[in-house]
Structures are given as structure tokens and as C-alpha cells.
C-alpha positions, 0 to 999 in steps of 0.5 A: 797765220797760226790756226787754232789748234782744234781747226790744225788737228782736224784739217786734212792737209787738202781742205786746209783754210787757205785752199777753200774756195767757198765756206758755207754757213748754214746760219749764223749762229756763233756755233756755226760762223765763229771759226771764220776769223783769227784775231780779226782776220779771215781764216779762209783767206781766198774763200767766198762765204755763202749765207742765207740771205735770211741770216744776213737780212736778220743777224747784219741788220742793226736795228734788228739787235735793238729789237732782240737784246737777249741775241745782241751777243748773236748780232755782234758776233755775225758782224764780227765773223763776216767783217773781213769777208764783206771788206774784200767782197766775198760774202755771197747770200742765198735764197732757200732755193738757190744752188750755191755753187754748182751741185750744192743746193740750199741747205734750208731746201734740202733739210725741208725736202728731207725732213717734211716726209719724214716727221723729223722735222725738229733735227733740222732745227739750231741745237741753241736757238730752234731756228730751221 
């Protein structure tokens, strides 16, 4: 599979897509997860994709798209981004605090754990939607 030329440019040879064991997204925005897929297809082949299951429960859940017309473009392209992964089984969700792989803790937990002493709170939050 061709990789898009932003995605070739920038891989370094050893964090090439098909050598990924696990992807984390942070949340799904379409700024985040977008680059999961190629024409349909799972980018990172042999990786399990790990997300909050708080982005999961909201952005998979078709009703939830009903509720929120101006984010219906979000519901669709989650679904889009994470079909292939689902179809082979390899999307993991995790709760705020979770370690996701071993070492890696749950980014939510980690931003709050970081930001809450700091009075920086709002850096934590999604650039396009202020979601933490």
C-alpha cells in the first residue's frame, strides 16, 4: 500500500505503519484518527488501536450522531477511521486509568495529573472542539 506522501516523508524507517504494534489515539477527532486509513484500508495493518472508551461509548454510537447534527461529520469519520480495525478485532478502549500497554499510562490521566498543578488546564483541551 502507497502511503500518503506527508505520512512517507515523515516515518522514520523504523516506525514505518506496517511495523506498528499498537497506535494510540488520544480522541477521536478526525485531526487525530484520520490517517488511520487509505482508501478504506487499515494503514497500520498489524497494529491494535487503543481509545478512550469515552470516545468510543460517544463517537460509535449512532444515536449519539442524531443528538449532535452539527458533529455528525465527527460520528462519520470515527466510523470510517476504525471500521478495518474493528472488522479484525484490533481496537482496544481504555479507561482514564488504565495503562494501555505496559509503561504507558492513559493520556487523559496523565494530562490531568499534570495540568491540575499547573493552572494550564485549557492546553489539555482539543485545539477543534475544547474537548479534554
Amino acid at each position: 500500500m502507497a502511503l500518503p506522501d506527508g505520512l512517507s516523508r515523515n516515518a522514520h524507517p523504523f516506525s514505518h505503519p506496517t511495523n506498528q504494534g499498537d497506535v494510540l489515539i488520544s480522541h477521536l477527532h478526525p485531526d487525530h484518527s484520520a490517517g488511520l486509513t487509505l482508501d478504506g484500508k487499515a494503514v497500520f495493518g498489524k497494529a491494535v488501536v487503543h481509545v478512550h472508551q469515552s470516545d468510543t461509548r460517544f463517537w460509535l454510537e449512532p444515536r449519539n450522531k442524531g443528538a449532535d447534527p452539527d458533529h455528525a461529520h465527527v460520528f462519520d469519520q470515527a466510523a470510517r477511521d476504525l471500521a478495518p480495525y474493528q472488522a479484525l478485532g484490533r481496537v482496544r478502549s481504555f479507561a482514564a486509568d488504565a495503562e494501555i500497554v505496559p509503561g504507558v499510562p492513559s493520556p487523559r490521566r496523565a494530562i490531568r495529573r499534570d495540568t491540575a498543578s499547573s493552572g494550564w488546564r485549557a492546553k489539555a483541551r482539543c485545539g477543534c472542539c475544547g474537548a479534554t
